[in-house]
C-alpha positions as CSV (number, residue, x, y, z in Angstrom):
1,X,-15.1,97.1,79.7
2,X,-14.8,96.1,83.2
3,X,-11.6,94.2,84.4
4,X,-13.3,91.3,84.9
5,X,-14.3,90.9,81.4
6,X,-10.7,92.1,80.5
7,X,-9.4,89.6,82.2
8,X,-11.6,87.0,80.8
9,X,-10.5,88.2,77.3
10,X,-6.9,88.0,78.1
11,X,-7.1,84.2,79.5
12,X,-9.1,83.1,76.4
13,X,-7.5,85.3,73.6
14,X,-5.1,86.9,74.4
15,X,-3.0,84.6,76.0
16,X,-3.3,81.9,74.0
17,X,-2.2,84.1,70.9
18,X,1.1,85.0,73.2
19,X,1.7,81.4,73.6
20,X,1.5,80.1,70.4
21,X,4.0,82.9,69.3
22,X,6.1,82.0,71.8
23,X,6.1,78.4,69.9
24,X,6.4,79.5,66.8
25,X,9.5,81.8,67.8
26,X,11.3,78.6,69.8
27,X,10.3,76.4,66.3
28,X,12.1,79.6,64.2
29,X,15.1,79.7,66.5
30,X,15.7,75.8,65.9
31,X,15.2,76.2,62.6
32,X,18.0,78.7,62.0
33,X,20.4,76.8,64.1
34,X,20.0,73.5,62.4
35,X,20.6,75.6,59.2
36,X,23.5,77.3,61.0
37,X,24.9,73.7,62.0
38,X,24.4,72.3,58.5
39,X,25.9,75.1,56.4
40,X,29.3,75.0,59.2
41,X,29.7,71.1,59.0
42,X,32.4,69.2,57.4
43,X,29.8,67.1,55.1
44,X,30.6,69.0,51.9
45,X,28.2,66.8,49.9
46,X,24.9,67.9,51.6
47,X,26.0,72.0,51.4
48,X,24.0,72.7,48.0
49,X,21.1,70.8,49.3
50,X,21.0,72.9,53.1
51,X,21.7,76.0,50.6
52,X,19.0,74.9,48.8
53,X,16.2,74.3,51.5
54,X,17.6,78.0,53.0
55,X,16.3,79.6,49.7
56,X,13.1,77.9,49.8
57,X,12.1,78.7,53.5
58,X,11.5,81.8,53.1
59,X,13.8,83.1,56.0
60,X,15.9,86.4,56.1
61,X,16.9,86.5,59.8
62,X,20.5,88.3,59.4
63,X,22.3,85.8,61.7
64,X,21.6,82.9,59.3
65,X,22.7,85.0,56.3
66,X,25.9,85.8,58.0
67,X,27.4,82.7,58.0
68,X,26.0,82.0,54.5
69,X,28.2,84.9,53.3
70,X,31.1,83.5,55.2
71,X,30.6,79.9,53.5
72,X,30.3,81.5,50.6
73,X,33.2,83.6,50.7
74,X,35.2,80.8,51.6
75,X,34.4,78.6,49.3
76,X,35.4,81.4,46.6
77,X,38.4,81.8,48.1
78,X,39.2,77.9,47.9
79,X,38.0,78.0,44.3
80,X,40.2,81.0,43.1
81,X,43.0,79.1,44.6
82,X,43.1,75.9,43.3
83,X,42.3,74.8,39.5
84,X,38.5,76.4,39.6
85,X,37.2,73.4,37.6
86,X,36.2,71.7,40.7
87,X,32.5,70.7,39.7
88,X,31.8,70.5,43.3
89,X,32.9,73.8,44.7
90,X,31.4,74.9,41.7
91,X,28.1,74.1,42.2
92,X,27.9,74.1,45.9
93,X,28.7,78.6,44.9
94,X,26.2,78.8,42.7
95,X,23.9,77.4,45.1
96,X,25.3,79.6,48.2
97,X,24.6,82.7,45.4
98,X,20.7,81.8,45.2
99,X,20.7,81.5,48.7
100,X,22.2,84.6,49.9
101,X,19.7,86.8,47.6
102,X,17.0,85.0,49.1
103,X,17.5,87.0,52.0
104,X,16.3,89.7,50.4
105,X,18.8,91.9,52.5
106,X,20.4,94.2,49.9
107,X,23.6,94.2,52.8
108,X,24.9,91.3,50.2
109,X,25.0,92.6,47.4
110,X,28.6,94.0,47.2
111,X,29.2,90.5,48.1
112,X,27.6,88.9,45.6
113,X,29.5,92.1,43.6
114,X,32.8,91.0,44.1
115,X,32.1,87.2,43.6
116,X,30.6,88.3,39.9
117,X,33.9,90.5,39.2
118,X,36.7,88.0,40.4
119,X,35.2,84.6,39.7
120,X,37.3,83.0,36.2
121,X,34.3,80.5,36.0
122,X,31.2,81.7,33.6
123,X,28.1,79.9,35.4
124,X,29.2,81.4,38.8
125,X,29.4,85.6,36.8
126,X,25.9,84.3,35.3
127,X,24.4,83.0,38.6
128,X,25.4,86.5,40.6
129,X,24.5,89.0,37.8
130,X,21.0,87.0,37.8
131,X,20.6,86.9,41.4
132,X,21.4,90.6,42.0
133,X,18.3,91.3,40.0
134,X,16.5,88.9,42.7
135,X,16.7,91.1,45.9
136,X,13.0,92.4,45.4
137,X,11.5,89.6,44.4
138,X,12.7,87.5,47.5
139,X,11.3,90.6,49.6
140,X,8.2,90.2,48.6
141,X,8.1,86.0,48.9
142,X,9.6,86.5,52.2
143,X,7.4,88.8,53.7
144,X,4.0,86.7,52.1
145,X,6.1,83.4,53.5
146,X,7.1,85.2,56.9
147,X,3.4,85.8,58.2
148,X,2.1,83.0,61.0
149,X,-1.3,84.7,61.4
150,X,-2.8,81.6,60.1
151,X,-0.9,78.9,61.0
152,X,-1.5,76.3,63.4
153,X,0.3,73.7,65.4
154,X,-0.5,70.3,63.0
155,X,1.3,71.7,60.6
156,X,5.4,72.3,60.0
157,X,6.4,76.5,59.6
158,X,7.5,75.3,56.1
159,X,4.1,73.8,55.1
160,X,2.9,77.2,56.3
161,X,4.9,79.2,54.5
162,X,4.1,77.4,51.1
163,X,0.2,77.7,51.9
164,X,0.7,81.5,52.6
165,X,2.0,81.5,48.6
166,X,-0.4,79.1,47.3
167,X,-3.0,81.3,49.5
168,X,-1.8,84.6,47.7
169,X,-3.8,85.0,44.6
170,X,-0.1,85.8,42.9
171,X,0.4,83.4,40.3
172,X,3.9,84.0,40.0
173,X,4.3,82.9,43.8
174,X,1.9,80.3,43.7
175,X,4.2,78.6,41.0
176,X,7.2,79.8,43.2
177,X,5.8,77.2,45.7
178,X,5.1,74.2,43.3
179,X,8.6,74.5,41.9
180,X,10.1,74.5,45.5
181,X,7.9,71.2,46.5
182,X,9.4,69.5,43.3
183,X,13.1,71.1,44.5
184,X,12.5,69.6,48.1
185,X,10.9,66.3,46.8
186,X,8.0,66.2,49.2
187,X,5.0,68.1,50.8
188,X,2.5,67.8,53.7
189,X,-1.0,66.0,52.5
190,X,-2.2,69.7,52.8
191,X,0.1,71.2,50.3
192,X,-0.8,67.6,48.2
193,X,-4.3,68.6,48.7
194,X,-4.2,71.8,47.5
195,X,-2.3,71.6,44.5
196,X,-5.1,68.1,43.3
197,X,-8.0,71.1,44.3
198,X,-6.4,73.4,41.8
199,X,-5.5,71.3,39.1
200,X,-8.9,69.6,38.9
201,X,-10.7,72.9,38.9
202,X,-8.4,75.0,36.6
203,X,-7.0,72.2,34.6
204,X,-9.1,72.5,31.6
205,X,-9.8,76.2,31.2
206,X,-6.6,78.2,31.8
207,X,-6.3,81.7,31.5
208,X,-3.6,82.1,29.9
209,X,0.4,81.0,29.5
210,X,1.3,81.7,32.9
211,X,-1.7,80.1,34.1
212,X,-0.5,77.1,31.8
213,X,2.9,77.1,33.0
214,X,1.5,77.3,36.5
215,X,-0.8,74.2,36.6
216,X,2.3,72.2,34.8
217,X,3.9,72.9,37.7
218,X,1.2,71.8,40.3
219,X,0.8,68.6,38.1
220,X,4.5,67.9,38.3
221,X,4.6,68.3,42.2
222,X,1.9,65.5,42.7
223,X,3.7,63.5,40.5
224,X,7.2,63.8,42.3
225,X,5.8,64.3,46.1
226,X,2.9,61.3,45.6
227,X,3.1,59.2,42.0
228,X,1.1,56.6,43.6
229,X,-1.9,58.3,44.9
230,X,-2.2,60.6,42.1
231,X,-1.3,58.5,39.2
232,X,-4.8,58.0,38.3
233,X,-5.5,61.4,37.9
234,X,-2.5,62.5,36.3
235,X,-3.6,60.0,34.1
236,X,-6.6,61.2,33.2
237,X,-5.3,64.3,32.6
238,X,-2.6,62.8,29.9
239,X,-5.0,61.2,28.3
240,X,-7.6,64.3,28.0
241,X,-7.3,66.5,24.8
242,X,-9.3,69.1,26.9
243,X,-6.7,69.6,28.5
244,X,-4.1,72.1,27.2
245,X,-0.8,70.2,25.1
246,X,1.6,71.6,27.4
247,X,0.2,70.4,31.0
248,X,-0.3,67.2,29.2
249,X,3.2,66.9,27.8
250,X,4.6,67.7,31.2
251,X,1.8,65.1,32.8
252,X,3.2,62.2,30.6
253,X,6.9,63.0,31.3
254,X,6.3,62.8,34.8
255,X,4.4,58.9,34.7
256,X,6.8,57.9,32.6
């Protein structure tokens, strides 16, 4: 290839690939330090919900992790001290448990370990004894969730990251990313879109119980992320005997 072509190939490809992941990188780096900021501040309320949105991003960057552990550990320290009934504290470990396994970074287990072997409340042992058996799973979301090939600028790295597991063909990850949407309480009109696609081509011949379990799901994000534009459907699909008993159980619960 002569340079001149090279060079026309770099300007028009090349380059522009560079840049965007230059973006994409400064985007990441905010990211983690907003999550950094919120899992350090003083608002104790909002800590299970930034654990919470840290499971679901799909993000195992080390330096985020880290302080999780800390929090976490701190906030077990705190509970072993005082009465260990504090509902709060509670909950806001169990939460910090999830999180720190969604990392997929085996480097937390022994903490997650120790946690399990010298917490005196039950539902924090049964949260870190389930989430130890998590690491691979989160591996496997993480590195489907972690790929920016295909994104592009009008959309956020989260909405992304949920189209890269609704994109995967994997059931089990594609229902992963409906029951994160319901979690968070909201979606991009993409995600939206996807899920209304899905539903209305699947929704009447399933495959099989996962398949069922899966379009619930899908039905139940609409309903939580956009009642109002997709009542009418969801209605429809209530009201459908076609439709298998299950979705449509789950379909009425969520109109009400």
């Amino acid at each position: 290839m002569k340079l001149s072509h090279l060079f026309i190939f770099f300007i028009f490809f090349v380059s522009p690939l560079a840049g965007l992941a230059k973006d994409i990188q400064s985007l990441l780096n905010l990211e983690i330090d907003s999550f950094i900021a919120e899992l350090k501040g003083e608002d104790n309320l909002a800590l299970s919900k930034a654990a919470n949105r840290i499971t679901g991003s799909g993000l195992s960057d080390e330096r985020l992790f880290d302080v999780a552990e800390q929090v976490l550990l701190e906030k077990h320290q705190a509970n072993m001290t005082v009465a260990q009934r504090d509902e709060q504290v509670i909950s806001e470990i169990v939460n910090l448990l999830r999180t720190l396994s969604s990392s997929g970074n085996t480097k937390y287990s022994p903490t997650i370990n120790k946690i399990m072997r010298e917490s005196g409340n039950r539902a924090i042992r049964n949260r870190a004894k389930h989430v130890l058996t998590k690491f691979s799973f989160y591996q496997k979301r993480n590195a489907l969730m972690q790929n920016m090939e295909g994104h592009v600028a009008t959309n956020s790295l989260h909405t992304t990251r949920l189209l890269n597991l609704l994109n995967s063909n994997d059931m089990i990850m594609q229902r992963f990313a409906a029951e994160e949407v319901v979690r968070d309480g909201a979606a991009e009109t993409v995600i939206q879109e996807w899920f209304y696609k899905a539903v209305e081509k699947d929704v009447r011949q399933p495959v099989d119980k996962l398949h069922i379990d899966t379009l619930a799901w899908y039905c139940k994000a609409l309903g939580t992320v956009n009642k109002s534009e997709y009542k009418e459907f969801l209605s429809s699909i209530a009201d459908d005997r076609n439709v298998h008993r299950k979705i449509r159980r789950h379909v009425k619960k969520i109109l009400g």
